[in-house]
C-alpha positions in Angstrom: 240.3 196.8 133.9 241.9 200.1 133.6 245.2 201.1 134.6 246.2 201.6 138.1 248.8 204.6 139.1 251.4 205.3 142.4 252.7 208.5 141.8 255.3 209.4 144.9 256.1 212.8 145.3 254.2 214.5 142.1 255.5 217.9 140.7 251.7 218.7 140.2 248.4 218.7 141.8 245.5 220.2 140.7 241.9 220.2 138.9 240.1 221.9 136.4 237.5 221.8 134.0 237.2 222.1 130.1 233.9 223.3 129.0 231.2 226.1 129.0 229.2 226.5 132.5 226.7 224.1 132.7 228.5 221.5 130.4 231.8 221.7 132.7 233.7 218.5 132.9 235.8 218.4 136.0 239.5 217.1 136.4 242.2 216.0 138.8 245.6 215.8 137.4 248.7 215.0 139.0 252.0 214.6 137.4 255.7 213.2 138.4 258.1 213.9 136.2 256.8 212.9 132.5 253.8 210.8 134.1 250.7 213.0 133.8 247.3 211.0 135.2 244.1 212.8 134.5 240.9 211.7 136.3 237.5 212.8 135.7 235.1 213.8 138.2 232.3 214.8 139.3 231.9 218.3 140.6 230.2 217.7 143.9 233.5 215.1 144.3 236.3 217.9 143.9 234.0 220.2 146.2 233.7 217.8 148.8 237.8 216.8 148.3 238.6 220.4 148.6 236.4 221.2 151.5 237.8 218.0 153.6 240.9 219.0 152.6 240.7 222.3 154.2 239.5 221.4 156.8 242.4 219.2 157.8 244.9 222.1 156.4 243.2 223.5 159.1 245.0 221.4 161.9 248.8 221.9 160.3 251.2 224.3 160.5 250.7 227.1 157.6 252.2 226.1 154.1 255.3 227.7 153.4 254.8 228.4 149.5 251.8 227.7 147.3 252.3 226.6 143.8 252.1 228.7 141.3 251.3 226.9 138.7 247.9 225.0 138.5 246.1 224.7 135.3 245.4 221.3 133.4 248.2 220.3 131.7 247.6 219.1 128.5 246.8 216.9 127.1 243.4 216.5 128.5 242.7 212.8 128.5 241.2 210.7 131.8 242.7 207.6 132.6 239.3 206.3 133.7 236.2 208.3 136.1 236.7 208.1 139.9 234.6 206.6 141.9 235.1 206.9 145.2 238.1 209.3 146.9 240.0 208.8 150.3 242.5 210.8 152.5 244.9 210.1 154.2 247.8 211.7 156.3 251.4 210.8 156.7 253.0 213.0 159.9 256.5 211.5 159.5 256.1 212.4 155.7 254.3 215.5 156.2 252.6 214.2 153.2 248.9 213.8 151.9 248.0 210.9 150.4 245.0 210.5 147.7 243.5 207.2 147.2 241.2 207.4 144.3 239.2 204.5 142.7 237.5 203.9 139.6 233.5 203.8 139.1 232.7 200.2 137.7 229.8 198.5 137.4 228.8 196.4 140.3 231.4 192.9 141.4 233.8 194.2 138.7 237.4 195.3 140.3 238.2 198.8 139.4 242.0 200.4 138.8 243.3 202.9 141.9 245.6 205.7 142.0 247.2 206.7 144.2 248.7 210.3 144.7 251.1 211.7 147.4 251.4 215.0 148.0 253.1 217.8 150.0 251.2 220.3 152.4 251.7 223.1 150.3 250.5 221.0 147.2 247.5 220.2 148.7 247.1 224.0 150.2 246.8 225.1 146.4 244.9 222.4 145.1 242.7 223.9 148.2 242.0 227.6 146.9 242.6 226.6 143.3 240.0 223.5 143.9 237.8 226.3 145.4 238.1 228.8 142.7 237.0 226.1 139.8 234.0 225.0 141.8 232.6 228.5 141.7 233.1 229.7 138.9 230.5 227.3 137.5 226.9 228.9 136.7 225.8 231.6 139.5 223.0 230.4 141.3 219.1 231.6 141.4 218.5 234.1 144.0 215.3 232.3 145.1 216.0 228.5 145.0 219.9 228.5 145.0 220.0 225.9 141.5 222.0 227.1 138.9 221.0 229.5 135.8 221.0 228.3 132.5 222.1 230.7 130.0 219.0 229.3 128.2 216.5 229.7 130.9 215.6 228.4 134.4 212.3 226.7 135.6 212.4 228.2 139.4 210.8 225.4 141.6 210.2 228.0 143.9 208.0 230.0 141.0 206.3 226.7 140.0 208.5 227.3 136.7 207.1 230.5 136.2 208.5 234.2 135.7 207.6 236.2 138.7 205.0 238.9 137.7 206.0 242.8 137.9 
């Protein structure tokens, strides 16, 4: 079993990726003090984490200052792959908490982290969260998958090019 993180009050939250488009590899870091934790993850999972996110940023007052500072910190190297993700919370705190868990095979017990963040923290790992996502591969204009740089079999051209 890998090892399992409570980081109170991080200095840093945030996610990136290393990689070319198309061969991205997605991160969430977050860091208190001297402990870095990097996670890898999937892109749809950041998306979706952002998106919720936002949506209950939505709810609160405005943050009062965005970090500035929000690239991956090296070095680069995931504690374990994240399963699952959950949100919570904390009005007294006016604190976010992330409860991430690790993907394991089925009736093993995976390691959790969990992360707890400010309003503003979570604000940038928002539009920063945002930003990453797209700037992956731009999309087909007629079945919305992504473009290769190599190529792209269109479902909606039956993997053809369309004819001048």
């Amino acid at each position: 079993m890998s090892e399992s993180y409570d980081l109170d009050a991080v200095d840093l939250l945030t996610t990136g990726t290393v990689g070319p488009p198309g061969e991205r590899v997605f991160y969430l870091q977050a860091r208190r003090g001297r402990q870095l934790l990097t996670l890898k993850m999937e892109k749809t999972q950041v998306a979706a984490l952002v998106r919720y996110l936002g949506t209950l940023l939505a709810d609160l007052p405005p943050p009062e200052a965005l970090p500035s500072e929000l690239e991956l910190v090296d070095p680069i190297e995931p504690e374990w792959v994240v399963g699952t993700l959950g949100v919570s919370y904390d009005e007294d705190a006016d604190r976010f908490v992330l409860l991430a868990e690790e993907l394991v095979e089925e009736g093993e017990e995976g390691a959790m982290a969990r992360i707890a963040a400010t309003r503003d923290q979570v604000a940038g790992l928002v539009l920063h969260g945002a930003e990453v996502v797209e700037a992956g591969r731009p999309p087909c204009p007629l079945c919305g998958e992504p473009l290769d740089p190599e190529g792209h079999v269109c479902v909606r051209t039956n993997g053809h090019k369309p004819t001048a």
